[in-house]
C-alpha positions in Angstrom: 27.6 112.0 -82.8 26.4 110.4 -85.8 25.4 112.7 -88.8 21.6 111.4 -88.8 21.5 112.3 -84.9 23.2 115.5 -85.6 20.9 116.7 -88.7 18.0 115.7 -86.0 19.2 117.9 -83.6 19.8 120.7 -85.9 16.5 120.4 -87.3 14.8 120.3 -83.7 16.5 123.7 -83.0 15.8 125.6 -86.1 12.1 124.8 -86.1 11.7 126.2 -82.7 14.0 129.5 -83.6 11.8 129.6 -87.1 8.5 129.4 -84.7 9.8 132.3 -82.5 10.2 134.7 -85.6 7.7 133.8 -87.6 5.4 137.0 -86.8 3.2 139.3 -88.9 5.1 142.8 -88.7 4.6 145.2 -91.8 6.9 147.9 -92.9 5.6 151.7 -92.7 4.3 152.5 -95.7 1.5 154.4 -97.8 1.7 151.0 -99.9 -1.3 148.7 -99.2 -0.1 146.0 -96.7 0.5 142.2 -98.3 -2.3 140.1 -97.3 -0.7 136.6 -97.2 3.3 137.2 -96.6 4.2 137.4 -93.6 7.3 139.9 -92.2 9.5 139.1 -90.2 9.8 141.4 -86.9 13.0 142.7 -87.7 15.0 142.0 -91.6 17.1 138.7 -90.8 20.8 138.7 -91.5 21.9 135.9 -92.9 24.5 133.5 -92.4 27.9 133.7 -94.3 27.7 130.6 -96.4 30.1 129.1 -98.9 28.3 127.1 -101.3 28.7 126.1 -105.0 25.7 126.6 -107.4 24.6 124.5 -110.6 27.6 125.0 -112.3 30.0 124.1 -109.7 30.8 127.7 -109.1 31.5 128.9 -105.6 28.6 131.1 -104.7 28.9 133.3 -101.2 26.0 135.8 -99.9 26.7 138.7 -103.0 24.5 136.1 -105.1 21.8 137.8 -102.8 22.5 141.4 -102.9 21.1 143.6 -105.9 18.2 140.9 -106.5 15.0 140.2 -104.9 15.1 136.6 -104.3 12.2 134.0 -103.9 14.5 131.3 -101.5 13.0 127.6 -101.5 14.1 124.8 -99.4 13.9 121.0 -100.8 16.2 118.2 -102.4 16.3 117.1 -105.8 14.6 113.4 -104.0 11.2 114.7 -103.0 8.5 113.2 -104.5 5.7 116.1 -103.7 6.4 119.1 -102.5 9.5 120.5 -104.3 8.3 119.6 -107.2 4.9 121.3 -107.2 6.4 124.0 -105.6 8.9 124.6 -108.1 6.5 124.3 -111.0 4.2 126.8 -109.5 7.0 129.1 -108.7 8.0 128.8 -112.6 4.5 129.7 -113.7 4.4 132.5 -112.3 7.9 133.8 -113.0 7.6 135.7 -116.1 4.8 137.6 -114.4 7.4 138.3 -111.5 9.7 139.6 -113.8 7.6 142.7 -115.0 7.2 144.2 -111.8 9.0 147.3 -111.8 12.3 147.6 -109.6 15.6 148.1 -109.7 16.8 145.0 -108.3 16.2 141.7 -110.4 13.8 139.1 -109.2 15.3 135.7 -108.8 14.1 132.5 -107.8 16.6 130.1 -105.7 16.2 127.0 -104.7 18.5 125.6 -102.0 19.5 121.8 -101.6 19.6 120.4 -98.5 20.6 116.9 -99.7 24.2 117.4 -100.9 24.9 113.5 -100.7 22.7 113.2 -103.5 22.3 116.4 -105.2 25.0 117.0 -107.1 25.9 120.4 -109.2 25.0 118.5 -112.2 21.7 117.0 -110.9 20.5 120.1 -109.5 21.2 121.6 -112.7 18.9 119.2 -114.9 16.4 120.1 -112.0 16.6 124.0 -112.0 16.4 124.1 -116.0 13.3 121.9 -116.3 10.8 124.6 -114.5 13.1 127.6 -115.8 16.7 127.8 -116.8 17.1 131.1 -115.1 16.4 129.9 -111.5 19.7 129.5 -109.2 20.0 126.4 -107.0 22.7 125.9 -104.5 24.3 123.1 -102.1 26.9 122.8 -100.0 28.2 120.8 -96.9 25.6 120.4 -93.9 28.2 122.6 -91.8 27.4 125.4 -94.1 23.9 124.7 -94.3 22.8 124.5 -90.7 23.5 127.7 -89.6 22.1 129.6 -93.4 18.8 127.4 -92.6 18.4 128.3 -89.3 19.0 132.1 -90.0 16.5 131.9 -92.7 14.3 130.7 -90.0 13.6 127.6 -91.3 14.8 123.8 -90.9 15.5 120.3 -92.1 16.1 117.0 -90.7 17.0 113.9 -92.2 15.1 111.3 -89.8 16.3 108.1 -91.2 19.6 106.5 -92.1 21.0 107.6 -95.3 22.9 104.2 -96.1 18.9 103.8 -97.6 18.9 105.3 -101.5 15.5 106.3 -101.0 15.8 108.5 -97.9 13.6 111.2 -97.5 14.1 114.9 -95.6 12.0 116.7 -93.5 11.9 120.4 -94.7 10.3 123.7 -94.7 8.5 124.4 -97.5 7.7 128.5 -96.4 9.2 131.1 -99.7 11.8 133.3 -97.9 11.6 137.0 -99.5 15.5 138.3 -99.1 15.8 141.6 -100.2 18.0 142.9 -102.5 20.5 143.7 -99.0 20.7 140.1 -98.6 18.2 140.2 -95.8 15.3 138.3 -95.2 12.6 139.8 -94.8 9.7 137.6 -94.4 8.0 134.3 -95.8 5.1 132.9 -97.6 4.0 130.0 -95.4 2.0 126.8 -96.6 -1.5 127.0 -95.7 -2.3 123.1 -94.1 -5.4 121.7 -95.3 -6.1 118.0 -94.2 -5.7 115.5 -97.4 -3.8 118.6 -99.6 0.5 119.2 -99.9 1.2 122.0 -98.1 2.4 124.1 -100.6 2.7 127.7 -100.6 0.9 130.1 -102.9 2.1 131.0 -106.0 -0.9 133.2 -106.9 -0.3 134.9 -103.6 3.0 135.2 -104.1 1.9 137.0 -107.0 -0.4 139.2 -105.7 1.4 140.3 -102.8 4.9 140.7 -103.6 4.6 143.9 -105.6 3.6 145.0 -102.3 6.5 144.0 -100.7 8.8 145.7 -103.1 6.8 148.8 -102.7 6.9 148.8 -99.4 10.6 148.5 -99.1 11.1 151.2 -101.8 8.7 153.6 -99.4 10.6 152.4 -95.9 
């Protein structure tokens, strides 16, 4: 099976498990309740993966544990999303960073073009909205299965012997928490003629909540 037909596939299937989970489900807690993230109905164990990050550094599921992490899914390529996302997400950032917990906030952002995105290229990307964010990559066989447990996908729908190819993606913020579970995501809202970006002011607002909650559960 060909690698475009294959990433198709893969794609097809993790959108429809991504559908089935996606569902509003808050912890128990006297904290107020986010009003834009949405949990999912049970914390989502990840996939093992066996990646390398920015600095050529093998990176396997312990980059998650101890933090909060803000996961985002692009490519270095995109010409809209990922980059507005990113930017928002790095406004935002130092306000992130003074919410009290024990457990670091970190931002990642996750490559799902490895052919192009190199260590190096995806750390010129990272430092440009904030030095501090992680991004990873790795081989499609290690990032199928992470995607799909994050419940989100990717497909690339067109031949990648063309330079310019582009990638079909998620662009929902995964919450893992600091277990190296996620948790829930902050979906785009989809308004005819706008990118569907997600939030970073809700972000803002509502994840606070989220950490609150998890330290009440």
């Amino acid at each position: 099976m060909s690698q475009k037909i294959w990433v198709v596939l893969a794609g097809i299937v993790a959108l429809s498990a991504g559908a089935f989970v996606a569902v509003v489900k808050p912890f128990n807690s006297s904290t107020p309740e986010p009003e834009y993230f949405q949990y999912f109905p049970e914390p989502r164990v990840l996939a093992d993966i066996s990646l390398v990050n920015q600095g050529n550094s093998p990176v396997d599921n312990r980059v998650f544990e101890e933090h909060w992490s803000l996961l985002f899914l692009g490519y270095t390529y995109c010409p809209d999303i990922c980059p507005t996302t990113m930017a928002a997400l790095g406004r935002i950032y130092p306000e992130l960073k003074k919410i009290g917990t024990d457990s670091p906030i970190q931002v990642v952002f996750v490559s799902v073009d490895p052919q192009r995105d190199t260590p190096e290229r995806l750390a010129s990307y990272v430092e440009y909205f904030n030095p501090e964010f992680v991004a990873l990559t790795g081989e499609h066989a290690q990032l199928f299965p992470f995607v799909r447990s994050l419940g989100l996908m990717y497909a690339i729908a067109e031949s990648t012997d063309n330079p310019n190819y582009l990638v079909d993606h998620s662009a929902s913020v995964v919450v893992i928490d600091p277990q190296g579970r996620a948790v829930g995501r902050f979906k785009p809202k989809y308004t005819p003629g706008e990118l569907a970006i997600s939030d970073s002011i809700q972000i803002a607002k509502d994840l606070p909540l989220i950490i609150g909650n998890y330290k009440n559960n």
